[in-house]
N, C-alpha and C positions, 0 to 999 in steps of 0.2 A: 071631097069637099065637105066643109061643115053646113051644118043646117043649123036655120036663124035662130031656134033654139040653143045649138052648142055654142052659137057665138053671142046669144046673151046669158048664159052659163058663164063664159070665159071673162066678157064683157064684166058682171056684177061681182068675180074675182079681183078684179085691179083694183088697186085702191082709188078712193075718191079725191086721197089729199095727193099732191104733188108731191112727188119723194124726190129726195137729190139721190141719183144711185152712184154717185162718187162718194158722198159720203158716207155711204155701207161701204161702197167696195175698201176705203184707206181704212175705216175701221176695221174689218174682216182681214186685211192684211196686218196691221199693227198687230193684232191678237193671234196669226200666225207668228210672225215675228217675235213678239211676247212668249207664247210656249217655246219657238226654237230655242229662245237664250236660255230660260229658264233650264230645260233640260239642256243643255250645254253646261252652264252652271253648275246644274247640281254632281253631272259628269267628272266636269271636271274638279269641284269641291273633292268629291268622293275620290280621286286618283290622287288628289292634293293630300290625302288624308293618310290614306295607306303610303305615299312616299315620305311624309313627318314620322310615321310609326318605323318606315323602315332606317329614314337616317335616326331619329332615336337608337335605335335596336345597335345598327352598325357604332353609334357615337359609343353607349355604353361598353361593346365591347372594343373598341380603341383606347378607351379608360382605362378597361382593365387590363389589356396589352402593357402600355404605357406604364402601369403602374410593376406589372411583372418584369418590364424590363429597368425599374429603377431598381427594383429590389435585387434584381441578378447585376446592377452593375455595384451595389452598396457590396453583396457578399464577394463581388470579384477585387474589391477591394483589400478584404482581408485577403484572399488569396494572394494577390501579388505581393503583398506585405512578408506574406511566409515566403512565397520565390522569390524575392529580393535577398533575403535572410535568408535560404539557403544557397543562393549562389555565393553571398559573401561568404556561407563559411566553408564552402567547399575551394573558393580562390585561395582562402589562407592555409585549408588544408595541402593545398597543390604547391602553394608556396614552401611547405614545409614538409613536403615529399621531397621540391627539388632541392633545399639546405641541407637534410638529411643525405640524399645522396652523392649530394657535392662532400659534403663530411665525410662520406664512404670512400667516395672517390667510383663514383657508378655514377652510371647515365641514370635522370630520373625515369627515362622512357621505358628503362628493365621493371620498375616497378608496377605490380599487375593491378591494372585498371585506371593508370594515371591516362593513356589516352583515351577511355571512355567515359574520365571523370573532367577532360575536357571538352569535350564533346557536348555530353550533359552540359557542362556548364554554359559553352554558347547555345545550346538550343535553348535552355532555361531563359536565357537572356532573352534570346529575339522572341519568345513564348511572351516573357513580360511587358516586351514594347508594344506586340501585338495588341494586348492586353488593357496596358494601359491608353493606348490611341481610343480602345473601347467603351474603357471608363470615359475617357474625356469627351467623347463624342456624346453619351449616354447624359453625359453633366448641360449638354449644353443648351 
Protein backbone atom coordinates (compact mmCIF):
# COMPACT_ATOMS: atom_id res chain seq x y z
CA UNK A 1 0.00 0.00 0.00
CA UNK A 2 0.99 3.64 -0.47
CA UNK A 3 1.77 5.97 2.13
CA UNK A 4 0.08 9.47 2.38
CA UNK A 5 3.07 10.79 1.27
CA UNK A 6 3.37 8.62 -2.07
CA UNK A 7 -0.09 9.59 -2.67
CA UNK A 8 0.39 13.30 -2.56
CA UNK A 9 3.49 12.64 -4.75
CA UNK A 10 1.15 10.93 -7.28
CA UNK A 11 -1.67 13.42 -6.29
CA UNK A 12 0.54 16.80 -7.27
CA UNK A 13 1.62 14.82 -10.60
CA UNK A 14 -2.15 14.97 -12.27
CA UNK A 15 -2.70 17.73 -13.81
CA UNK A 16 -4.74 20.56 -12.19
CA UNK A 17 -6.58 21.48 -15.69
CA UNK A 18 -9.20 18.97 -16.89
CA UNK A 19 -7.69 17.19 -19.87
CA UNK A 20 -10.17 15.52 -22.57
CA UNK A 21 -8.08 12.16 -22.89
CA UNK A 22 -10.07 11.35 -26.16
CA UNK A 23 -8.66 14.00 -27.49
CA UNK A 24 -4.83 12.80 -26.95
CA UNK A 25 -5.98 9.55 -27.64
CA UNK A 26 -7.60 10.47 -31.68
CA UNK A 27 -4.62 12.73 -31.86
CA UNK A 28 -1.89 9.93 -31.06
CA UNK A 29 -3.77 7.67 -33.43
CA UNK A 30 -4.03 10.24 -36.47
CA UNK A 31 -0.18 10.61 -36.03
CA UNK A 32 0.10 6.82 -36.05
CA UNK A 33 -1.94 6.76 -39.08
CA UNK A 34 -0.09 9.66 -40.53
CA UNK A 35 3.41 7.85 -40.37
CA UNK A 36 1.83 4.49 -41.47
CA UNK A 37 0.80 6.21 -44.88
CA UNK A 38 3.56 8.29 -45.26
CA UNK A 39 5.97 5.23 -45.13
CA UNK A 40 3.52 3.31 -47.34
CA UNK A 41 3.94 6.17 -49.78
CA UNK A 42 7.19 6.69 -49.93
CA UNK A 43 7.49 2.53 -50.38
CA UNK A 44 5.52 2.50 -52.73
CA UNK A 45 6.74 6.00 -54.56
CA UNK A 46 10.27 4.11 -54.56
CA UNK A 47 8.80 0.54 -56.30
CA UNK A 48 6.78 3.07 -58.51
CA UNK A 49 10.29 4.37 -59.51
CA UNK A 50 12.39 1.58 -60.22
CA UNK A 51 9.25 -0.19 -62.36
CA UNK A 52 9.33 3.48 -64.74
CA UNK A 53 13.16 2.93 -65.02
CA UNK A 54 12.54 -0.63 -65.89
CA UNK A 55 9.71 -0.19 -68.39
CA UNK A 56 11.90 2.68 -69.87
CA UNK A 57 14.92 0.29 -70.19
CA UNK A 58 12.53 -2.60 -71.74
CA UNK A 59 10.68 0.22 -73.94
CA UNK A 60 14.22 1.45 -75.36
CA UNK A 61 15.15 -1.85 -76.17
CA UNK A 62 11.67 -2.75 -78.08
CA UNK A 63 12.84 0.29 -80.15
CA UNK A 64 15.68 -0.96 -81.08
CA UNK A 65 14.23 -4.48 -81.83
CA UNK A 66 11.57 -2.72 -83.84
CA UNK A 67 13.78 -0.79 -85.75
CA UNK A 68 16.44 -3.96 -86.50
CA UNK A 69 13.61 -5.74 -87.66
CA UNK A 70 12.48 -3.01 -90.20
CA UNK A 71 15.76 -2.76 -91.35
CA UNK A 72 15.98 -6.72 -92.12
CA UNK A 73 12.60 -6.57 -93.67
CA UNK A 74 13.89 -3.23 -96.11
CA UNK A 75 17.24 -5.56 -97.09
CA UNK A 76 14.81 -8.88 -97.49
CA UNK A 77 13.35 -6.76 -99.99
CA UNK A 78 16.23 -6.58 -102.33
CA UNK A 79 16.71 -10.09 -101.70
CA UNK A 80 13.43 -11.30 -102.95
CA UNK A 81 13.85 -8.82 -105.79
CA UNK A 82 17.17 -11.07 -106.95
CA UNK A 83 14.94 -14.50 -106.19
CA UNK A 84 12.32 -13.41 -108.19
CA UNK A 85 14.85 -12.57 -111.02
CA UNK A 86 16.51 -15.65 -110.78
CA UNK A 87 13.74 -18.05 -110.81
CA UNK A 88 12.48 -16.17 -113.97
CA UNK A 89 15.67 -16.72 -115.58
CA UNK A 90 16.15 -20.12 -114.68
CA UNK A 91 12.12 -20.78 -116.05
CA UNK A 92 13.25 -19.65 -119.38
CA UNK A 93 16.34 -21.31 -119.20
CA UNK A 94 14.33 -24.69 -118.66
CA UNK A 95 12.14 -23.51 -121.14
CA UNK A 96 14.82 -23.74 -123.55
CA UNK A 97 16.50 -26.75 -122.37
CA UNK A 98 13.09 -28.32 -123.16
CA UNK A 99 12.82 -26.51 -127.30
CA UNK A 100 16.25 -27.59 -127.56
CA UNK A 101 15.77 -31.05 -126.89
CA UNK A 102 12.48 -31.28 -128.64
CA UNK A 103 14.82 -29.94 -131.57
CA UNK A 104 16.94 -33.01 -130.76
CA UNK A 105 14.46 -35.08 -130.62
CA UNK A 106 15.62 -36.22 -126.65
CA UNK A 107 13.68 -36.11 -123.57
CA UNK A 108 14.50 -32.80 -121.86
CA UNK A 109 14.89 -35.00 -118.52
CA UNK A 110 18.39 -36.56 -120.22
CA UNK A 111 19.75 -33.25 -119.82
CA UNK A 112 22.01 -33.25 -116.57
CA UNK A 113 20.58 -31.03 -113.87
CA UNK A 114 17.30 -30.04 -115.70
CA UNK A 115 15.54 -31.91 -112.73
CA UNK A 116 17.46 -30.11 -110.02
CA UNK A 117 17.14 -27.01 -111.89
CA UNK A 118 13.42 -27.72 -111.13
CA UNK A 119 13.53 -28.33 -108.11
CA UNK A 120 15.51 -25.25 -107.25
CA UNK A 121 13.25 -23.38 -108.89
CA UNK A 122 10.13 -24.43 -106.78
CA UNK A 123 11.89 -24.38 -103.62
CA UNK A 124 13.13 -20.67 -104.66
CA UNK A 125 9.52 -19.90 -105.20
CA UNK A 126 7.89 -21.06 -101.93
CA UNK A 127 11.44 -19.41 -100.25
CA UNK A 128 10.02 -16.17 -101.89
CA UNK A 129 6.41 -16.43 -100.65
CA UNK A 130 7.69 -17.39 -97.41
CA UNK A 131 9.51 -14.23 -97.64
CA UNK A 132 7.44 -12.10 -98.74
CA UNK A 133 4.22 -12.80 -96.18
CA UNK A 134 7.43 -11.56 -93.90
CA UNK A 135 7.87 -8.43 -95.58
CA UNK A 136 4.28 -7.70 -95.47
CA UNK A 137 3.75 -8.56 -92.08
CA UNK A 138 6.88 -6.50 -91.11
CA UNK A 139 5.08 -3.45 -93.18
CA UNK A 140 2.17 -3.54 -91.12
Amino acid sequence: MNTPKELQKIYNRLPKEKVDLSTHKVALSITGDIKKALGQSKSLDSKGSKQEDKLINLGEKVTEIKNKYFDAADASKALLSQMDDSSKESVKLIEKAEEAAKTLGVNASDIEGYFDLKDSISNLNQGSERLDKEIKFAQK
